[in-house]
Phi, psi and omega in degrees: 000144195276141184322322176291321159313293145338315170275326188274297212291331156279002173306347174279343212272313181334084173266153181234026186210136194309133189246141189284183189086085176060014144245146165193127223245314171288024171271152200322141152020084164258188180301157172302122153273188168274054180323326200258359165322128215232124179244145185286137177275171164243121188356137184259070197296161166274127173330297183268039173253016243188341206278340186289315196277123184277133221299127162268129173262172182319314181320331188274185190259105159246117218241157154105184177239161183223140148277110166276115204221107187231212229232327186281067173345317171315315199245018189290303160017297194268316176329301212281345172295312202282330179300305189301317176316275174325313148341294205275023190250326184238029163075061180214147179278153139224138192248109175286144171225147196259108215218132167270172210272032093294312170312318219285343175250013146287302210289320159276325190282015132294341258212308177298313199275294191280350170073027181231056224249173229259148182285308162235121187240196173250151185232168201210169196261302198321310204246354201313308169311323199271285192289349151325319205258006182253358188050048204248346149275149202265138176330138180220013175312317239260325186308314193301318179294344184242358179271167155290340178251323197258086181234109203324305183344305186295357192256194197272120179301337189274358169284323152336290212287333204311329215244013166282161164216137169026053166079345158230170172288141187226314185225170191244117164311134194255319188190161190244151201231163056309103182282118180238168186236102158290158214192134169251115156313322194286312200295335186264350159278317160293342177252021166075016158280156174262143167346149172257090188254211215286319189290004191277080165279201191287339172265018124240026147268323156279238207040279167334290182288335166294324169307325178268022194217123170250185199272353185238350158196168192277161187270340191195133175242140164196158222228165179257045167250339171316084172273286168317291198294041187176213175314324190313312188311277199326302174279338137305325194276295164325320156136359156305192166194156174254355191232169140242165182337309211236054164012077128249347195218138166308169148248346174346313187273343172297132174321319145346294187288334196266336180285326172283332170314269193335332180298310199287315163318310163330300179315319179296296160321320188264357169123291162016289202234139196305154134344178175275317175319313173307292194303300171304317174276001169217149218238157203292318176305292170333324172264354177293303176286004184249358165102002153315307188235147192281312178272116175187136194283135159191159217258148156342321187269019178262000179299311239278312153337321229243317177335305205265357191269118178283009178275311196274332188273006162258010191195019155207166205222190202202142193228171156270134152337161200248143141235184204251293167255331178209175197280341169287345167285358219254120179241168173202125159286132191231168164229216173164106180300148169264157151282131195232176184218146151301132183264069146219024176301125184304333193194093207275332175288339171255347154306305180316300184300305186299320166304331161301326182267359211225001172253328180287180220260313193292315163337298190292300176299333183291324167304345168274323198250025127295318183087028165279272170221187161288159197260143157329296176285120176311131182085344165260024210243330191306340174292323201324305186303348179239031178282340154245178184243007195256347179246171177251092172230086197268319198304342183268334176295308164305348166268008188280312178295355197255168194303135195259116176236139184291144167305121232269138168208180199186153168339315176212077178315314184328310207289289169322325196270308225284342195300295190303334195270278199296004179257351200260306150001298197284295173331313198291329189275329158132035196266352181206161190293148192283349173309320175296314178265355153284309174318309197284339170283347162279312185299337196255313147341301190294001193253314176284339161274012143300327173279349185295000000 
């Protein structure tokens, strides 16, 4: 496909609000990133000159250095351990490099646009559909069929599917997300609340929060790009939806969906919860660590954040989600990043090998019991619970039992989420009924996914 063509189908990846799953551009005080961090391009090989050389596992002769390049400081530490494990095995260096998560997605649709993309990087559900169908990832089925390590079964399938096309593999799932409700144990000891557990619906979760708000901090913050991190759990757990299955149509417009938006907009109106003013210049997990907020929904790959702060790993704990009637509504949205390789990669058998190594079960439990993230492959995620000793987070393991819903995505999610987050805006401040503004975000959805 011609370079131009290419640049208008990616012109959408440009997001503008941090998106869940083993990311996060907001987290509490993690180590500094490398904004200006740089990946070396690489030979711009053809593709089908490539198509001929049989798939190498570690075992084999893999030659050269690779750039590895994702978007979370937090979790490069465990990463980059687990990348040297594979070095020393299969003599080849590789160096992560740490890109924030708008840059990092400049930084490939130039790289798309330019025939130059980074040799193994992370794929995400926003964009995954645009560069599949574009062929800027290397095939990676006919490899998959033939390791020893990798076999699809073992992973959570909708993290799977996330990452097919026409019948192939583009990436090797990497990791699994689950959304827990954080807590500051001191604010709920000073304001005479009890702990927040399994029994909590959603009507004593405000509750909660009105009890837990003073004049120095709010019982609960959520910002309107918290989707994941936010109402999406709340309007599943309602009997909403933000999709319908076969990504044509909105859910906005289900009554559902619009009574769970109202739930949060109440909170907001009634004081509960910071304003829209607050919540943009300080992101809700932040205030969670500065002692603001009592309360804040936030997905699994935020511990390493929450870890390295020291206010939060002395003063909060995880909890499960709230459900709305009964314990079968307690939902949690999850994803799950892939590992990818450019399929113009200057040295495509030791990216393959390396994402081969970095999807097997010894990789993956070992990406747990760092306490990098939940792990992909089904059954390695239980060390996760013990990488640390200052939270209890049996609460995020425990949504793994609660109704599981794939994260709502669609060819080109961006263009839509980023429509919802500023249209919400209005809804956060009372400048429009939030009823009113969930219609117009389904009517301007149904319209970009008719251009899909």
């Amino acid at each position: 496909m011609k370079k131009k063509v290419v640049a208008v189908l990616l012109s959408a990846i440009m997001a503008v609000s941090m998106i869940g799953c083993g990311s996060s551009s907001d987290a509490p005080a993690p180590a500094p990133v490398d904004d200006n961090a740089k990946t070396e391009a690489p030979a711009a090989d053809k593709p089908e000159e490539k198509a001929e050389e049989a798939p190498a596992s570690i075992g084999e002769s893999v030659k050269g250095e690779l750039t590895v390049t994702i978007w979370d400081e937090g979790q490069r530490p465990g990463l980059q351990q687990i990348v040297d494990d594979w070095s020393s095995q299969s003599g080849v260096k590789a160096t992560i490099n740490v890109v924030d998560w708008n840059s990092y997605w400049t930084l490939l649709e130039a790289g798309a646009t330019g025939g130059e993309l980074p040799d193994v990087f992370w794929m995400h559900s926003n964009v995954a559909q645009q560069y599949m169908e574009n062929d800027l990832l290397l095939d990676l089925t006919d490899r998959i069929a033939a390791s020893d390590k990798i076999d699809l079964a073992n992973y959570y399938q909708g993290i799977v599917n996330l990452y097919q096309s026409g019948g192939k593999q583009y990436a090797v799932p990497k990791d699994i997300d689950t959304i827990a409700l954080w807590y500051n144990k001191t604010i709920f000891d000073e304001m005479g609340v009890a702990y927040p557990d399994d029994t909590w619906t959603w009507d004593d979760f405000a509750e909660a929060a009105k009890k837990l708000t003073n004049e120095d901090h709010w019982g609960y913050a959520i910002a309107p790009g918290n989707n994941q991190e936010g109402f999406y759990n709340t309007i599943y757990s309602m009997g909403g939806n933000v999709i319908s299955e076969d990504k044509k149509k909105s859910g906005f417009d289900d009554p559902n969906t619009i009574k769970a938006m109202e739930f949060f907009t109440n909170m907001i109106a009634e004081g509960s919860c910071p304003d829209l003013a607050t919540v943009s210049e300080t992101a809700p997990n932040e205030l969670l660590c500065a002692g603001k907020t009592a309360m804040s929904i936030n997905g699994s790959w935020m511990l390493a954040g929450y870890r390295d702060n020291e206010y939060a790993a002395a003063n909060c704990d995880v909890a499960v989600l709230p459900f709305t009637k009964d314990p079968s509504d307690r939902v949690s949205i999850y994803n799950g990043l892939g590992w990818a390789a450019a399929a113009n990669g200057k040295n495509l058998d030791a990216a393959w090998s390396l994402i081969e190594y970095l999807g097997s079960k010894e990789a993956q439990i070992k990406q747990a019991e760092l306490g990098v993230t939940m792990s992909a492959y089904e059954g390695t995620s239980d060390a996760w619970v013990n990488a640390v000793d200052c939270f209890d987070l049996n609460g995020h393991m425990q949504m793994l039992n609660a109704k599981l819903v794939f994260r709502p995505y669609s060819r080109v999610t961006t263009i839509w989420e980023d429509m919802m987050t500023e249209k919400l805006k209005e809804a956060w401040t009372g400048e429009k009924a939030t009823a009113d503004v969930c219609m117009e975000i389904a009517a301007e959805m149904d319209a970009a996914l008719a251009e899909e």
